[in-house]
ROGURO-856471 format. One record per residue (C-alpha): x, y, z; residue in one letter. Coordinates in nm, 3 decimals, decimal comma. Example, Ala and Ser with C-alpha at 12.3 -4.5 7.8 and 13.67 -1.06 7.14 Angstrom:
// ROGURO-856471
X:1,230	Y:-0,450	Z:0,780	residu:a
X:1,367	Y:-0,106	Z:0,714	residu:s
END
This chain:
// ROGURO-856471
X:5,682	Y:-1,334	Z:2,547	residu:x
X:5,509	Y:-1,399	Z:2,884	residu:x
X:5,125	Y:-1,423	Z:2,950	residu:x
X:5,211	Y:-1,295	Z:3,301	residu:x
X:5,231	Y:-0,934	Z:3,214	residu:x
X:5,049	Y:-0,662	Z:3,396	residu:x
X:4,797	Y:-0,313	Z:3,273	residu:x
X:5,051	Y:-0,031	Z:3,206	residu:x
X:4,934	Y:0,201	Z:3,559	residu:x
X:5,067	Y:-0,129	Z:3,752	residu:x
X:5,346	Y:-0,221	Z:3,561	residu:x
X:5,535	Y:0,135	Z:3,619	residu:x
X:5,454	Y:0,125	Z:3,992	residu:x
X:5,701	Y:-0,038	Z:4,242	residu:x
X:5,554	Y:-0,304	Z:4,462	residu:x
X:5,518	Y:-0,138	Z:4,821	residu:x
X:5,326	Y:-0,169	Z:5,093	residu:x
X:5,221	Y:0,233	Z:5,292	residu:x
X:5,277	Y:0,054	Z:5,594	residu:x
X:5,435	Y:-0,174	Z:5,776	residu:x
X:5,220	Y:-0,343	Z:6,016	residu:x
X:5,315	Y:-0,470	Z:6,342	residu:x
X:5,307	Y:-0,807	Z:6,303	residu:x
X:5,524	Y:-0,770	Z:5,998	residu:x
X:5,769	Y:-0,637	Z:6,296	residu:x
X:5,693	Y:-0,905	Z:6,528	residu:x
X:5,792	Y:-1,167	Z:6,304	residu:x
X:6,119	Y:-0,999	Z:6,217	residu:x
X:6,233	Y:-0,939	Z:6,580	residu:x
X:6,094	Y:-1,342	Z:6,718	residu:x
X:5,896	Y:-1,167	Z:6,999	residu:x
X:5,537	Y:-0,960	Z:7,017	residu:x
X:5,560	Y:-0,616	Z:7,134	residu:x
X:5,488	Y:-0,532	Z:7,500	residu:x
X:5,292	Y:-0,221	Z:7,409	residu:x
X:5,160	Y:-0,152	Z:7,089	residu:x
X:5,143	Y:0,219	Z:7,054	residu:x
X:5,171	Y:0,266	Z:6,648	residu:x
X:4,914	Y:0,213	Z:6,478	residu:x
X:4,661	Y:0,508	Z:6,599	residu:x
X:4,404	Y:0,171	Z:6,697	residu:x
X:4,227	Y:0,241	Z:7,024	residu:x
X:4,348	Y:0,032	Z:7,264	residu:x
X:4,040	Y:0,061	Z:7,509	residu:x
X:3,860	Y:-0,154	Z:7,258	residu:x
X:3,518	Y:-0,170	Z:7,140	residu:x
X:3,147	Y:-0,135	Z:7,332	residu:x
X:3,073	Y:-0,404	Z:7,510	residu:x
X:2,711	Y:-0,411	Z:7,321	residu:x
X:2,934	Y:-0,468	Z:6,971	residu:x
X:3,086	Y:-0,748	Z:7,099	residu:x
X:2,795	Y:-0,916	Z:7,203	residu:x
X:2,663	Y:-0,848	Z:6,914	residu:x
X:2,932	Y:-0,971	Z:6,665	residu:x
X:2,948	Y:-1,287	Z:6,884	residu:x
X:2,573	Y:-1,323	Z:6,837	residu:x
X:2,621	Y:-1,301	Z:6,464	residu:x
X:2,896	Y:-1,516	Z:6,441	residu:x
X:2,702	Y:-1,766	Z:6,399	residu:x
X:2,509	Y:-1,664	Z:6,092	residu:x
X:2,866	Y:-1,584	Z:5,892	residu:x
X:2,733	Y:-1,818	Z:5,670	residu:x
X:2,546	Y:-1,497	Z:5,494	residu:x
X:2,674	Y:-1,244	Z:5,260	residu:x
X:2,580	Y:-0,891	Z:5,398	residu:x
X:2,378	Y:-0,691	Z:5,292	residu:x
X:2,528	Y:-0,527	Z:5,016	residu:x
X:2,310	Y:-0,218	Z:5,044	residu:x
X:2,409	Y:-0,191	Z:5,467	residu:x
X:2,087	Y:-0,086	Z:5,485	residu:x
X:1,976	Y:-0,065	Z:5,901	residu:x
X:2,369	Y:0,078	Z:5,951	residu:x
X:2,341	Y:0,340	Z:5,658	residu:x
X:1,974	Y:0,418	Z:5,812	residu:x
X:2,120	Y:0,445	Z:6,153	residu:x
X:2,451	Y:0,712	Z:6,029	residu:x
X:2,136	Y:0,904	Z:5,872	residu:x
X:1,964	Y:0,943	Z:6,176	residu:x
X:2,296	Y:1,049	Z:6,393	residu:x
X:2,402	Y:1,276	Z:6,127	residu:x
X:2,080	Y:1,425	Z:6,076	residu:x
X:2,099	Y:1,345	Z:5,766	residu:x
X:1,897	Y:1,152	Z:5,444	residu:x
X:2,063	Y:0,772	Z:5,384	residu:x
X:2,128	Y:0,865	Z:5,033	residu:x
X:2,383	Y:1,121	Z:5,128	residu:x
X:2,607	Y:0,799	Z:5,247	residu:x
X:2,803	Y:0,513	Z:5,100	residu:x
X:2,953	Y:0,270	Z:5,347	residu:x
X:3,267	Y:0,073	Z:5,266	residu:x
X:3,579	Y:-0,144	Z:5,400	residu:x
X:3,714	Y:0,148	Z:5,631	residu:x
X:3,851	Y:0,530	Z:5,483	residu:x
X:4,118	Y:0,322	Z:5,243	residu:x
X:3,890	Y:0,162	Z:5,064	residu:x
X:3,685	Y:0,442	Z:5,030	residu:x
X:3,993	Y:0,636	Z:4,921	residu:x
X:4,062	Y:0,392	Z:4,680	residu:x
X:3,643	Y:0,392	Z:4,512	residu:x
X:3,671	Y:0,787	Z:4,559	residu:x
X:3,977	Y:0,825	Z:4,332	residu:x
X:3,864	Y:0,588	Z:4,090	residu:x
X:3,577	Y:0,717	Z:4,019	residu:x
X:3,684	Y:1,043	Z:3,982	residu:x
X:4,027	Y:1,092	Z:3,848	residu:x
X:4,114	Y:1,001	Z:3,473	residu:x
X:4,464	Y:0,908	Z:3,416	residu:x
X:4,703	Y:1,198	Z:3,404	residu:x
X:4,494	Y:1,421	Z:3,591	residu:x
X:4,631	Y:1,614	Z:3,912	residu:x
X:4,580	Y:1,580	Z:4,266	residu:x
X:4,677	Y:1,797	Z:4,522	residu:x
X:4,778	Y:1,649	Z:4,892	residu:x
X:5,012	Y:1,773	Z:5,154	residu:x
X:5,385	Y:1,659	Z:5,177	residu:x
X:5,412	Y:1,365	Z:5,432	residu:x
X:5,029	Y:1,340	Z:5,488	residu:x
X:4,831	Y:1,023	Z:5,493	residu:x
X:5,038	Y:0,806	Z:5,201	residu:x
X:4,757	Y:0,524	Z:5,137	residu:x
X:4,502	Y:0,808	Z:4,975	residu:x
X:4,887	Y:0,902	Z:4,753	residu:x
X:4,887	Y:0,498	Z:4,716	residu:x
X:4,533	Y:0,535	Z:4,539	residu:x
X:4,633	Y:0,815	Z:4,308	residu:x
X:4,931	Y:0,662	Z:4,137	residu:x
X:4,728	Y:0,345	Z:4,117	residu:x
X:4,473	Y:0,460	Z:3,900	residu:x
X:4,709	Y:0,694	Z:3,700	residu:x
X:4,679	Y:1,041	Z:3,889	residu:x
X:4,941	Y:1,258	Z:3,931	residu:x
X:5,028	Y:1,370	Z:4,261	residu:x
X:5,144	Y:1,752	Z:4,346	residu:x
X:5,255	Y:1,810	Z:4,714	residu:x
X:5,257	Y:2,111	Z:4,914	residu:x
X:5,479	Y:2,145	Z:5,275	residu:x
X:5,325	Y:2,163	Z:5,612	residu:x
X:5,323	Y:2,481	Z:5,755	residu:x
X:5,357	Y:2,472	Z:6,172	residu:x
X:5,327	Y:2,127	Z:6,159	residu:x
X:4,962	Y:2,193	Z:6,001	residu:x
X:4,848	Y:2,110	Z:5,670	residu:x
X:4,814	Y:2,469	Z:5,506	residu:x
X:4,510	Y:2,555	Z:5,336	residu:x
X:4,642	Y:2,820	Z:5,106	residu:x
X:4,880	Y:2,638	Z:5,009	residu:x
X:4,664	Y:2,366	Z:4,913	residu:x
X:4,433	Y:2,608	Z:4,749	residu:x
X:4,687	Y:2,774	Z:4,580	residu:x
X:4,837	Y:2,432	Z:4,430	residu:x
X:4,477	Y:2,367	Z:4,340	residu:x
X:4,456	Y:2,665	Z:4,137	residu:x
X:4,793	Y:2,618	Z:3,966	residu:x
X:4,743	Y:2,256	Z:3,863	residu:x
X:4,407	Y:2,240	Z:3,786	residu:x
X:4,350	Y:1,981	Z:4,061	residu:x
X:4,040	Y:1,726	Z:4,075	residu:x
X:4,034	Y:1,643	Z:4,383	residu:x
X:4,243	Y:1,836	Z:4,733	residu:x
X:4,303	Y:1,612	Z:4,962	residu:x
X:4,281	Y:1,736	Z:5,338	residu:x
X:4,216	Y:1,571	Z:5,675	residu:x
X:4,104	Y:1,748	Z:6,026	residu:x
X:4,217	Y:1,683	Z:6,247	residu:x
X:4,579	Y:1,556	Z:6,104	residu:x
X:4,766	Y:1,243	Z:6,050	residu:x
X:5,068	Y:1,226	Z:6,171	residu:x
X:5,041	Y:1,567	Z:6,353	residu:x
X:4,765	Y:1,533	Z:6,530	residu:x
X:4,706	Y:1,923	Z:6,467	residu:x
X:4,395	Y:2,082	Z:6,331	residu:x
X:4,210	Y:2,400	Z:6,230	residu:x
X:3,872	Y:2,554	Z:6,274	residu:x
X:3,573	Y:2,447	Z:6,125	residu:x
X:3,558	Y:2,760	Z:5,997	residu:x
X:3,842	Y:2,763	Z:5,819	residu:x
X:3,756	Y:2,430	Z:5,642	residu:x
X:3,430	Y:2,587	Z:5,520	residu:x
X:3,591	Y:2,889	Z:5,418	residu:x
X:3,815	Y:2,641	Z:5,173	residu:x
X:3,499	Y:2,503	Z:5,016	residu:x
X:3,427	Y:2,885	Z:4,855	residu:x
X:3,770	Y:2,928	Z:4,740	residu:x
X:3,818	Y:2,592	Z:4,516	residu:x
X:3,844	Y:2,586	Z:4,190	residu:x
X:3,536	Y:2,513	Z:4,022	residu:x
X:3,592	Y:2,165	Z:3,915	residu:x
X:3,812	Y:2,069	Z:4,246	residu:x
X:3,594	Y:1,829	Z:4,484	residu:x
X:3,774	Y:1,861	Z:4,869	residu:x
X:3,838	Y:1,551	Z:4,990	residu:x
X:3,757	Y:1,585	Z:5,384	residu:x
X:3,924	Y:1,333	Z:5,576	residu:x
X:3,758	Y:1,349	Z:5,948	residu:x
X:3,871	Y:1,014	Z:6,078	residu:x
X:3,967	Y:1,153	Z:6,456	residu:x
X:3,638	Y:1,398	Z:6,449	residu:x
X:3,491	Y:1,164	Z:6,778	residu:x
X:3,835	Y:1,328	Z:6,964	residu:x
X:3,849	Y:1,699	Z:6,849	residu:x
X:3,705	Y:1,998	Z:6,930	residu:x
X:3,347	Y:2,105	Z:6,892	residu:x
X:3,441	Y:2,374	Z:6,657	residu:x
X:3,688	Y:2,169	Z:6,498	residu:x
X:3,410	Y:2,061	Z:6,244	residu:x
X:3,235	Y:2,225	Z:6,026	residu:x
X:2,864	Y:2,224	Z:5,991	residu:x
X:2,839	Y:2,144	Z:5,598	residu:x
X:2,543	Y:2,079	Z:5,348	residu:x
X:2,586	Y:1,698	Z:5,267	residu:x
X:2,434	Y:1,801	Z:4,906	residu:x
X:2,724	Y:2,019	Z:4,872	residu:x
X:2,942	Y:1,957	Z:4,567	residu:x
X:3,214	Y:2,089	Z:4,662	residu:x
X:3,291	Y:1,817	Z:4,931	residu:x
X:3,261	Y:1,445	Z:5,035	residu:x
X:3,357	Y:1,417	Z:5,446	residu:x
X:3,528	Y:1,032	Z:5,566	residu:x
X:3,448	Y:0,910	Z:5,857	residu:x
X:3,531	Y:0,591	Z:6,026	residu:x
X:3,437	Y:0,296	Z:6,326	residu:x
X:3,858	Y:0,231	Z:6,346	residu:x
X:3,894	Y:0,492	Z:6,580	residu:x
X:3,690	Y:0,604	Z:6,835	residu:x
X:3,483	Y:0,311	Z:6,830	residu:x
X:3,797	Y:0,073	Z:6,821	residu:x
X:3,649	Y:-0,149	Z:6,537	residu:x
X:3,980	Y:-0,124	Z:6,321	residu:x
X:4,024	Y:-0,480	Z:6,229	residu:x
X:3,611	Y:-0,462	Z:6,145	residu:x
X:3,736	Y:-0,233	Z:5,830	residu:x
X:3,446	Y:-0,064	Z:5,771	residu:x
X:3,374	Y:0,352	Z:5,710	residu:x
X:3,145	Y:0,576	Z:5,572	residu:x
X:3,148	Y:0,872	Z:5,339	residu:x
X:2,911	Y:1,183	Z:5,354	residu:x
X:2,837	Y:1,370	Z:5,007	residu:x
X:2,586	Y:1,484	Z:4,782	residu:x
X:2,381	Y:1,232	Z:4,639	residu:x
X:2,476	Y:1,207	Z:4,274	residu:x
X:2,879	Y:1,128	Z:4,398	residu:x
X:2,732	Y:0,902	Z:4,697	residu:x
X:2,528	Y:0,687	Z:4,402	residu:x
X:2,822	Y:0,700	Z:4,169	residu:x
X:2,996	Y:0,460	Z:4,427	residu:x
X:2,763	Y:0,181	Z:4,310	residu:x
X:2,887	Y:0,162	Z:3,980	residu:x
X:3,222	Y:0,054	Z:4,102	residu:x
X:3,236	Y:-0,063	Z:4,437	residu:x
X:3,223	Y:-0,397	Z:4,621	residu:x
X:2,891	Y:-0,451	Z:4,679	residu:x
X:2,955	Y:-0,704	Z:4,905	residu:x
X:3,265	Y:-0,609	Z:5,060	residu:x
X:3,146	Y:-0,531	Z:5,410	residu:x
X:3,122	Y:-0,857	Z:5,596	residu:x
X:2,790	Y:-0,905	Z:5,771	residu:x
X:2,945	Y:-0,937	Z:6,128	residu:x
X:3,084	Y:-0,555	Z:6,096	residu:x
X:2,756	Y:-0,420	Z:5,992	residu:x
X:2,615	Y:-0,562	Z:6,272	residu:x
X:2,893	Y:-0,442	Z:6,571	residu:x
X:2,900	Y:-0,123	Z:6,401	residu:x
X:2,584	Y:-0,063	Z:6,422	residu:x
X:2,574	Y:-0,194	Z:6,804	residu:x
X:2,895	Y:0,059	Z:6,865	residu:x
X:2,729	Y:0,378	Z:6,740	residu:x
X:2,413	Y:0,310	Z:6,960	residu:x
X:2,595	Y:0,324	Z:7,271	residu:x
X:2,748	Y:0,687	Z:7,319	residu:x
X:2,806	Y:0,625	Z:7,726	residu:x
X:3,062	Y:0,394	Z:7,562	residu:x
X:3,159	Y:0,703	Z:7,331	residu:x
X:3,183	Y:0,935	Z:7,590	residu:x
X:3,418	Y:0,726	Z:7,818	residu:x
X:3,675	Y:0,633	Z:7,546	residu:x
X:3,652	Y:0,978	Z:7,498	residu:x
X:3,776	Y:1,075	Z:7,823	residu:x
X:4,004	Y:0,755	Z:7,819	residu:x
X:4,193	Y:0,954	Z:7,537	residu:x
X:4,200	Y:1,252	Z:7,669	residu:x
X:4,415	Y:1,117	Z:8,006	residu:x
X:4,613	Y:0,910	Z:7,733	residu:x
X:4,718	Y:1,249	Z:7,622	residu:x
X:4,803	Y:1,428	Z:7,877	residu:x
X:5,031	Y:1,123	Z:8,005	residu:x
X:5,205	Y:1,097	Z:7,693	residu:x
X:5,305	Y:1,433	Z:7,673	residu:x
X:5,396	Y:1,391	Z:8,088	residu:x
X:5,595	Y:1,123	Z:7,976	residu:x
X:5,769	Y:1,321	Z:7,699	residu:x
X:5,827	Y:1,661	Z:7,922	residu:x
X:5,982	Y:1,407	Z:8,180	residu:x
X:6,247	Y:1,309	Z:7,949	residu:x
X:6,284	Y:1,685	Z:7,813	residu:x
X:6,075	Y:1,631	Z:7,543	residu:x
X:5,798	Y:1,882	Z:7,374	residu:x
X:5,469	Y:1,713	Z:7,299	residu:x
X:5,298	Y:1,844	Z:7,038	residu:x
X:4,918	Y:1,928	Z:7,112	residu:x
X:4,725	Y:1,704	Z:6,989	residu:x
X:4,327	Y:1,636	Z:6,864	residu:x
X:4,337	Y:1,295	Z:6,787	residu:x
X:4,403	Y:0,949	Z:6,988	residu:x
X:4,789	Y:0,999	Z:6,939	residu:x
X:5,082	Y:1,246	Z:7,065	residu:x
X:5,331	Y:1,329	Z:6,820	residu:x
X:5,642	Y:1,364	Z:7,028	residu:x
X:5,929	Y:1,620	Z:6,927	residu:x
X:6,240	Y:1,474	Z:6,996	residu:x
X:6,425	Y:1,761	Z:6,967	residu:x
X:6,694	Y:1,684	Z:6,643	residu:x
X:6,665	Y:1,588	Z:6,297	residu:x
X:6,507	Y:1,292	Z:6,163	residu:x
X:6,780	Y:1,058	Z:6,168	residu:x
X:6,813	Y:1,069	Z:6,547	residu:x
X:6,408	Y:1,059	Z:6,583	residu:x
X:6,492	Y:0,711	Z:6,370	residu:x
X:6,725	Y:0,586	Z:6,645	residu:x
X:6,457	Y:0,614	Z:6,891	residu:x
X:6,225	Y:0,447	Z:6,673	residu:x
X:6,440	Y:0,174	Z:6,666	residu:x
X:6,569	Y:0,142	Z:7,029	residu:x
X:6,160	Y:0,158	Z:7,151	residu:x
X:6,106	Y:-0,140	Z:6,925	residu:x
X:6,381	Y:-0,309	Z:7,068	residu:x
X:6,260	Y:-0,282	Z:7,398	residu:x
X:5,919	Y:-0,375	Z:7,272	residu:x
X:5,751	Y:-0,077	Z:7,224	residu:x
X:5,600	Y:-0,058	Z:6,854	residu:x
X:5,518	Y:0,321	Z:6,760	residu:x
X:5,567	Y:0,490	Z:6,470	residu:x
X:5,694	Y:0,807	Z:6,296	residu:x
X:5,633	Y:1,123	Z:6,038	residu:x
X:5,818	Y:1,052	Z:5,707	residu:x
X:5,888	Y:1,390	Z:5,576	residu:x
X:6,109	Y:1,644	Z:5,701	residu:x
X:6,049	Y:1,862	Z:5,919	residu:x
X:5,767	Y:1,656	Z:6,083	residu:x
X:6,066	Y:1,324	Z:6,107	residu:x
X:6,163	Y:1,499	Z:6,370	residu:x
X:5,867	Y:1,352	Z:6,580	residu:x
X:5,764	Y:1,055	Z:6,687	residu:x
X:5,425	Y:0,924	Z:6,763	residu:x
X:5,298	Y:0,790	Z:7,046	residu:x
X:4,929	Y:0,666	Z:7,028	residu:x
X:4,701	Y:0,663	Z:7,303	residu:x
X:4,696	Y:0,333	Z:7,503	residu:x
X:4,576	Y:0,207	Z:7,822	residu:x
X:4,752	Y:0,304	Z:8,154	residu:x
X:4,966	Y:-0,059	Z:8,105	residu:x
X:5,115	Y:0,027	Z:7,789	residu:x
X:5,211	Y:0,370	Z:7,869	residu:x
X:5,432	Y:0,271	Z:8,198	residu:x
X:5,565	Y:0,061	Z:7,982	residu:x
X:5,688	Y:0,342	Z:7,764	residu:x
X:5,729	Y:0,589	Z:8,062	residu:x
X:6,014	Y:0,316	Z:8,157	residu:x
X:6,204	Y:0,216	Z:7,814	residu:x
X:6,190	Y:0,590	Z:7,654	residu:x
X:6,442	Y:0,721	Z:7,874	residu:x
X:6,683	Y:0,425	Z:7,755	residu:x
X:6,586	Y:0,446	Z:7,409	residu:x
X:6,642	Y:0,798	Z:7,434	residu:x
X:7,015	Y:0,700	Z:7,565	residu:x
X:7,094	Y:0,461	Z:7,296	residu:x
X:6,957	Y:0,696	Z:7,041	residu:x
X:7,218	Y:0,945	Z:7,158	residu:x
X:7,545	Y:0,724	Z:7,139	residu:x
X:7,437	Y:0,679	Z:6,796	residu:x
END
């Protein structure tokens, strides 16, 4: 008998890691990547303002944060329109994920998600003893009936959905979201995953109630305001799930020097606006760069490109591997039909000549096979 035995959720689970991160690649190939275009981070980096003040506040790392992220939660109320007790922060959507399904699924019970969508939140479920139940695409769109459907089947607690999409990039109406909310079940919560909302359409997102009970919204600083390696995000809900988060979370999990370039980064929307734009010509020379090489980009409401490479997903694997060969790091869909893609995320004008030159070859190579 050992003493170095683990809970029984754990102990059935195989030791894995959702992604693989870049550096992770770097080490394995001996060289850094010439363009780092995988990882949906926005490569136009943060305001200005938050780096001055993180650098100010360096200095004071010394002190916890404030567990409460009081002035930031304050500020997200007043953007949102909102009251502060409507929002938890936390270290980025994953960890939020992570407090969300904890706090709401008991072992055994079902959740419903979408087949080759986000795989951390499916990393949270089986690590608190959910059960996950999978529904295809549909277009290369997460499919709301569907999802309802499976919700109504299983008896789901909580229906996982994002809008716009990861890895697709796709998205639906705001209206259609909303519509959702009145066909749940009546003891489903939607779990509304809005991390590229800064990049989509207006009417891309719904106006909800945040004292609705049918929904809790995620939204995050890793995107559009380029704070990834910050880790810190927010959720919107009513107020009896929002205060539920305290009786399990890390109170003091958001360092002091993200509170403080957060908050600095959502106070200046001219920086907003340009990244904004910045993405938006990302985009449109991404999916140049695909139609150059014969390629169909997919359209896109995010700060990525999925790129159809035309086959099946083994050959969309070969070009994986022959960009990071040549340097490039990007990354892929993991479920068929959607492995037929890669994607390409949105990078300064640098990065994409860099892949406007090597796809072509990687394209090449990818064809010998």
């Amino acid at each position: 008998m050992t003493r170095l035995r683990f809970a029984p959720i754990p102990d059935a689970l195989p030791a894995s890691v959702p992604f693989t991160g870049p550096e992770t690649l770097e080490r394995r190939r001996g060289a850094a990547f010439r363009a780092r275009l995988g990882a949906n981070e926005n490569g136009f980096g943060p305001s200005p303002r938050a780096v001055e003040a993180m650098a100010r506040a360096a200095g004071e790392v010394w002190k916890y944060g404030d567990p409460d992220s009081h002035d930031l939660r304050e500020a997200l109320a007043a953007h949102h329109g909102i009251d502060p007790a409507n929002i938890i922060l936390g270290e980025g959507i994953d960890g939020l994920l992570g407090l969300l399904v904890r706090l709401t699924v008991a072992t055994g019970e079902t959740v419903v998600t979408s087949q080759g969508a986000y795989p951390t939140f499916n990393y949270h479920v089986a690590g608190f003893g959910g059960r996950l139940y999978k529904v295809p695409y549909r277009d290369d769109t997460e499919d709301p009936e569907a999802l309802l459907e499976a919700a109504r089947q299983t008896g789901a607690r909580l229906v996982y959905f994002a809008n716009p999409d990861n890895p697709m990039g796709s998205w639906h109406p705001g209206a259609t979201v909303a519509a959702m909310l009145d066909r749940l079940p009546e003891d489903t919560l939607l779990v509304l995953d809005e991390a590229y909302a800064e990049f989509a359409p207006d009417d891309a997102i719904p106006r909800l109630d945040p004292e609705d009970e049918r929904v809790i919204r995620f939204r995050t600083f890793s995107k559009a305001y380029a704070m990834a390696g910050a880790r810190i995000g927010y959720a919107i809900g009513p107020r009896p799930l929002i205060a539920g988060f305290d009786r399990i979370r890390n109170h003091f999990g958001i360092n002091r020097i993200a509170q403080i370039g957060a908050l600095a980064a959502l106070a200046d929307g001219d920086w907003l606006a340009r990244t904004r734009e910045n993405v938006a010509e990302a985009r449109l020379r991404i999916a140049e760069i695909a139609h150059a090489n014969g390629l169909h980009a997919l359209p896109s409401a995010t700060n990525f490109v999925a790129i159809d490479c035309g086959h099946d997903g083994a050959f969309a694997r070969r070009v994986l591997a022959a960009l990071e060969s040549r340097g490039i790091f990007a990354r892929m869909p993991g479920t068929a039909p959607m492995d037929r893609c890669i994607r390409i995320s949105c990078g300064p004008a640098a990065e994409l000549d860099i892949l406007a030159e090597e796809l072509p070859l990687a394209l090449a190579r990818a064809r010998e096979g």
